[in-house]
MARKOL-365195 format. One record per residue: residue number from 1; x, y negated, z of N, C-alpha, C in turn. Coordinates in pm, whole numbers, always signed. Last residue first. Layout:
% residues N
+-----+--------+--------+--------+--------+--------+--------+--------+--------+--------+
: num :    n_x :    n_y :    n_z :   ca_x :   ca_y :   ca_z :    c_x :    c_y :    c_z :
+-----+--------+--------+--------+--------+--------+--------+--------+--------+--------+
: NUM :      X :      Y :      Z :      X :      Y :      Z :      X :      Y :      Z :
...
+-----+--------+--------+--------+--------+--------+--------+--------+--------+--------+
% end
This chain:
% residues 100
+-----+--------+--------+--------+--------+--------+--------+--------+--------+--------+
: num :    n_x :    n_y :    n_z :   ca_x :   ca_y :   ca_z :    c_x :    c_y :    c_z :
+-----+--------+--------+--------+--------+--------+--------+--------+--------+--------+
: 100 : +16180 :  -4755 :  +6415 : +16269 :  -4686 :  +6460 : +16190 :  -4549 :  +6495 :
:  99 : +15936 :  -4971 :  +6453 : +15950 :  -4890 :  +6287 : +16051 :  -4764 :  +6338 :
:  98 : +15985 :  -5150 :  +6668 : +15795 :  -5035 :  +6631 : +15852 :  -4930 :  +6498 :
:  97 : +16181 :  -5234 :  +6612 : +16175 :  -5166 :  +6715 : +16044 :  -5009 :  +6656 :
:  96 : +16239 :  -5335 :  +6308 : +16193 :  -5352 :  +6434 : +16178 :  -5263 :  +6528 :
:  95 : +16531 :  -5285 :  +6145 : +16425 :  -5239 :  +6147 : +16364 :  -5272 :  +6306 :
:  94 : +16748 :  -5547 :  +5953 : +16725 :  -5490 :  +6081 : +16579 :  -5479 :  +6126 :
:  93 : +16768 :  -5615 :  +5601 : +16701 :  -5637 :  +5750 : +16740 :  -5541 :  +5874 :
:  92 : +16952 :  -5748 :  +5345 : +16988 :  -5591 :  +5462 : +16890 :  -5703 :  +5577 :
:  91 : +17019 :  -5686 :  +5019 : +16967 :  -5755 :  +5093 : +16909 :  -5641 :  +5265 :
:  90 : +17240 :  -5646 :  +4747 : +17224 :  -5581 :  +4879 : +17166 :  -5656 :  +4988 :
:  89 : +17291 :  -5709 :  +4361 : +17317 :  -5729 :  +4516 : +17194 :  -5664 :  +4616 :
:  88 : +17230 :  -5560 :  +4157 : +17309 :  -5670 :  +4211 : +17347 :  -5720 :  +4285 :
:  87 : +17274 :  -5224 :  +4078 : +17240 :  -5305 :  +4133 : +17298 :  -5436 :  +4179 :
:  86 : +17182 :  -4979 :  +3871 : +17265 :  -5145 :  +3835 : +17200 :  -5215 :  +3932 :
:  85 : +17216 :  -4646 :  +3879 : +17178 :  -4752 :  +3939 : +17248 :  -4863 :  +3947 :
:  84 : +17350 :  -4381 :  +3865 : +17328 :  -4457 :  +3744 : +17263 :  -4599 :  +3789 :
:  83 : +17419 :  -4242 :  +4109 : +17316 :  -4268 :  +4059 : +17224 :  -4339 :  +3902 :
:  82 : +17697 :  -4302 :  +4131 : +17650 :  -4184 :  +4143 : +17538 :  -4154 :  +4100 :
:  81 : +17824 :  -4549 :  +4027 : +17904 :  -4402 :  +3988 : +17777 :  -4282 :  +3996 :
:  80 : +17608 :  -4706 :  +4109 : +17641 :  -4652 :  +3964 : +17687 :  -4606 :  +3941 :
:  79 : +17656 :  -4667 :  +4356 : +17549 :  -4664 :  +4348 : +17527 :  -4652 :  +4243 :
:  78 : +17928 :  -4746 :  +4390 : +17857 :  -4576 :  +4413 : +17717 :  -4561 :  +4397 :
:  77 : +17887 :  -5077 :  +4369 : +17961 :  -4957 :  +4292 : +17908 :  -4785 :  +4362 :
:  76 : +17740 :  -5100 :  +4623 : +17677 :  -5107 :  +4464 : +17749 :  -5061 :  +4363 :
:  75 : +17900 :  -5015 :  +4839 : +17726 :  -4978 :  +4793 : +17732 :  -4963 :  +4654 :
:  74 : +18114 :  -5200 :  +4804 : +18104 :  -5105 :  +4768 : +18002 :  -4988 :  +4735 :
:  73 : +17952 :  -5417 :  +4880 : +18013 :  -5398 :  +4739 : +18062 :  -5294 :  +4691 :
:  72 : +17832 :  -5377 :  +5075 : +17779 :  -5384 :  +5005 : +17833 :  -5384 :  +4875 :
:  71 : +18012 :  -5370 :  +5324 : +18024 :  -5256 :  +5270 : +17918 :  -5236 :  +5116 :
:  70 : +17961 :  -5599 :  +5508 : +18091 :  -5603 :  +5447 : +18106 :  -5487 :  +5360 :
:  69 : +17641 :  -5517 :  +5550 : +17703 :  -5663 :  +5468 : +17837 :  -5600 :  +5433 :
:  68 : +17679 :  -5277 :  +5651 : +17648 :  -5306 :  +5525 : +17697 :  -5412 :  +5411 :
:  67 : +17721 :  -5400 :  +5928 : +17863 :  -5271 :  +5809 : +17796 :  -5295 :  +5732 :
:  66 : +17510 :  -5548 :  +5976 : +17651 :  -5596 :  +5977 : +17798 :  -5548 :  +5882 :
:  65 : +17345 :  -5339 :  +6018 : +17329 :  -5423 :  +5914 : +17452 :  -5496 :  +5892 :
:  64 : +17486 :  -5194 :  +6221 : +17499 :  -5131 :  +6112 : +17502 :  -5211 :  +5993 :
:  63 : +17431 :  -5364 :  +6458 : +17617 :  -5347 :  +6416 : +17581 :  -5270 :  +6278 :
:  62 : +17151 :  -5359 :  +6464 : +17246 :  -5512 :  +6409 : +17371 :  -5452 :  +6325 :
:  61 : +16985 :  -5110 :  +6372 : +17065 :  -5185 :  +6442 : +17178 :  -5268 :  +6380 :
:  60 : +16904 :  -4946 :  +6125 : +16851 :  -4923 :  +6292 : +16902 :  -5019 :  +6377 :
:  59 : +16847 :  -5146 :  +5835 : +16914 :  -5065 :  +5910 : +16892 :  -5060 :  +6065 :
:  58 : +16746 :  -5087 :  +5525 : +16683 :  -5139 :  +5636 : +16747 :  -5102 :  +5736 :
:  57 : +16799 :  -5302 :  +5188 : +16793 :  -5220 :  +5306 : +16740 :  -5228 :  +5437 :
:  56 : +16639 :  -5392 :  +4903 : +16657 :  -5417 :  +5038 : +16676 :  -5285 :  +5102 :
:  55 : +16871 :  -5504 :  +4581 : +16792 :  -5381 :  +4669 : +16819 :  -5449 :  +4837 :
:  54 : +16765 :  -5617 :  +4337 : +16788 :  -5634 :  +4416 : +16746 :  -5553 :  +4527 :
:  53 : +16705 :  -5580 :  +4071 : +16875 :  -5567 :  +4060 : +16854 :  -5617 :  +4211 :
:  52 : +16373 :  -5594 :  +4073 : +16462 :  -5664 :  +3964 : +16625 :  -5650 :  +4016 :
:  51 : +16400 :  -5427 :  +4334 : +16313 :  -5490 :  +4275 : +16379 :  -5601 :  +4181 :
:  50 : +16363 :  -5181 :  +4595 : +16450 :  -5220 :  +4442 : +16355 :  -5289 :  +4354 :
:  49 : +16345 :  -5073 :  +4908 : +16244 :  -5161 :  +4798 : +16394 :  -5155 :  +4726 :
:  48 : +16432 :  -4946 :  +5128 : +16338 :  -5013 :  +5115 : +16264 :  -5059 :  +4978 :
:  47 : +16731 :  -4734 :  +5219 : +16638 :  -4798 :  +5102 : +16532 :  -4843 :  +5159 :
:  46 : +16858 :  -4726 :  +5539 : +16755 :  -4677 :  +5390 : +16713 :  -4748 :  +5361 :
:  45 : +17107 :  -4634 :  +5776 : +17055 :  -4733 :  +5727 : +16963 :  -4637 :  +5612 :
:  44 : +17191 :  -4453 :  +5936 : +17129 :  -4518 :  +6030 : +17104 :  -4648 :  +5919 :
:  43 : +17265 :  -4228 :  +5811 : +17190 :  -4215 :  +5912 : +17109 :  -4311 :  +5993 :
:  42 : +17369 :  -4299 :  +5589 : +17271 :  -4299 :  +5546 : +17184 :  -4263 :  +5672 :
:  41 : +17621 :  -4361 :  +5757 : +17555 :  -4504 :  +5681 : +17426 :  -4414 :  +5668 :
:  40 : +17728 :  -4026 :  +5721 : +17708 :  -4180 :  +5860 : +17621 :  -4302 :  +5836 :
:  39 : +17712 :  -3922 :  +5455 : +17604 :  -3915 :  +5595 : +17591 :  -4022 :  +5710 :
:  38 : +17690 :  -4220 :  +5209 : +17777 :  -4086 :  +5319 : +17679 :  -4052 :  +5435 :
:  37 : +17625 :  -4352 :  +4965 : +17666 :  -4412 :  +5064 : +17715 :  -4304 :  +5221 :
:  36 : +17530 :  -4172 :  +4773 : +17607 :  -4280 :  +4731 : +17734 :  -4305 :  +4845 :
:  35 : +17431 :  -3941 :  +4926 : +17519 :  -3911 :  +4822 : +17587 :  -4063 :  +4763 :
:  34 : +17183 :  -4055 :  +4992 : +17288 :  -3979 :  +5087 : +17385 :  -3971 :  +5044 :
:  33 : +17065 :  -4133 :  +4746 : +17097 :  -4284 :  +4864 : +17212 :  -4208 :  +4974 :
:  32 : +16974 :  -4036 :  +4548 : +17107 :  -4001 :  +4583 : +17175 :  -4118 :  +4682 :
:  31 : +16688 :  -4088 :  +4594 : +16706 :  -3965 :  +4556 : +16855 :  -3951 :  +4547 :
:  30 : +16658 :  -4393 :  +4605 : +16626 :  -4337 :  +4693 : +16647 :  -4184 :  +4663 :
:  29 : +16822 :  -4445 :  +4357 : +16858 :  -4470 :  +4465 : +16791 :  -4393 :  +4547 :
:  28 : +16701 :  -4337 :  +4131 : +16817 :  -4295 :  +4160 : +16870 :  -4335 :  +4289 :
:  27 : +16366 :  -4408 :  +4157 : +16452 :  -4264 :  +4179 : +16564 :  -4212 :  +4227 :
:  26 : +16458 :  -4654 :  +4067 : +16428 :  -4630 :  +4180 : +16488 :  -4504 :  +4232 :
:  25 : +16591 :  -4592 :  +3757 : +16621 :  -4666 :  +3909 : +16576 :  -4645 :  +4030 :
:  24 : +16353 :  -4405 :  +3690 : +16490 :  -4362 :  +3706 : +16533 :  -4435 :  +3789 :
:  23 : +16113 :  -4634 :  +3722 : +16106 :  -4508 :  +3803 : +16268 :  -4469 :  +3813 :
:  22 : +16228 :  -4981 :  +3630 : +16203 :  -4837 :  +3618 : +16202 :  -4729 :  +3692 :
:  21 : +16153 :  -5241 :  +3733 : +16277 :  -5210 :  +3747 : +16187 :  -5053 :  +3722 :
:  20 : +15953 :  -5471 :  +3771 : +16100 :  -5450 :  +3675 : +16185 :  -5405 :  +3654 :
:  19 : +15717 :  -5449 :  +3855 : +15851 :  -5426 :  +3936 : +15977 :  -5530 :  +3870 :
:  18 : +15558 :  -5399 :  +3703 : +15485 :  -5429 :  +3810 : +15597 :  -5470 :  +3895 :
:  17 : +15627 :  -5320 :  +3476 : +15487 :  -5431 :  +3490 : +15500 :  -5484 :  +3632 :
:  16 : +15787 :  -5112 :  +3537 : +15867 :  -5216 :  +3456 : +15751 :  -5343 :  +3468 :
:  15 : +15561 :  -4952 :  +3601 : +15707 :  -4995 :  +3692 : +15750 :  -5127 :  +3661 :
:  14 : +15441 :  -4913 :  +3285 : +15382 :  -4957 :  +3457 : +15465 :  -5004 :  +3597 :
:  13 : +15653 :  -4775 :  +3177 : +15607 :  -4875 :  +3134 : +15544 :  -4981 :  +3276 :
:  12 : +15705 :  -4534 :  +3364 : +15808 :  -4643 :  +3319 : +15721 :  -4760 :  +3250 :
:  11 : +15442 :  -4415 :  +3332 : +15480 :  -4444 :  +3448 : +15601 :  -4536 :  +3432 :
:  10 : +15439 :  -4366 :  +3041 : +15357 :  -4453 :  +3081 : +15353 :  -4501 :  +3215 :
:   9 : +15660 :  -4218 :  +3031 : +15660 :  -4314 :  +2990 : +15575 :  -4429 :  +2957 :
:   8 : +15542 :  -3963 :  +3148 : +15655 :  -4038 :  +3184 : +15667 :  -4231 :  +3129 :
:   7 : +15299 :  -3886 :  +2950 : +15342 :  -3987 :  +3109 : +15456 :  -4061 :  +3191 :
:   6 : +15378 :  -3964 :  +2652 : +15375 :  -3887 :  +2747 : +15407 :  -3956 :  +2896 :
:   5 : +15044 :  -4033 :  +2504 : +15154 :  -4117 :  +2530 : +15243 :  -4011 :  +2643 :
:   4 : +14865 :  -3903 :  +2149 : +14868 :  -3908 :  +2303 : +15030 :  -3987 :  +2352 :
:   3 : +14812 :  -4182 :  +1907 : +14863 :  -4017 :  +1982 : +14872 :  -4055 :  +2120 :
:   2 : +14449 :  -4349 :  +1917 : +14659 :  -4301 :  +1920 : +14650 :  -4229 :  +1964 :
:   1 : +14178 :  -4396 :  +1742 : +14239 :  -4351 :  +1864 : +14387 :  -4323 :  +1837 :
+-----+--------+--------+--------+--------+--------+--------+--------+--------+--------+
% end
């Protein structure tokens, strides 16, 4: 039998299986997603998914998904200033009606 494993790092292992992308990543986005990107943006756009360096957003309306697009580069820089988060690029839906 092996030493015991501490969970953490059996929850990172399992992420990384299933994802590729580690709890801390995730974490860091959806846990400083207000703090990257500002109260205005975070009002009307959120995280969705991070999945190998690619994060989906989801935003309430066209004109927002729209600010994203031109604001994604900056996303992804504050997204490693603030979060420690390496993301590659910024994939942006507009949330259906039923989801709002």
């Amino acid at each position: 039998m092996s030493d015991p494993v501490p969970i953490t790092r059996s929850l990172d292992s399992m992420m990384k299986s299933l994802r590729g992308t580690d709890r801390i990543q995730v974490g860091g986005v959806f846990g400083k997603w207000d703090v990257a990107v500002g109260d205005q943006i975070a009002a009307h756009v959120r995280p969705i998914k991070l999945d190998q360096g690619a994060l989906l957003v989801e935003a309430d309306t066209a004109t927002w998904a729209t600010q994203v697009k031109f604001l994604s580069d900056t996303i992804i820089v504050r997204l490693r200033e603030e979060a420690g988060v390496l993301v590659d690029r910024i994939d942006v839906r507009v949330a259906s009606k039923r989801r709002r």
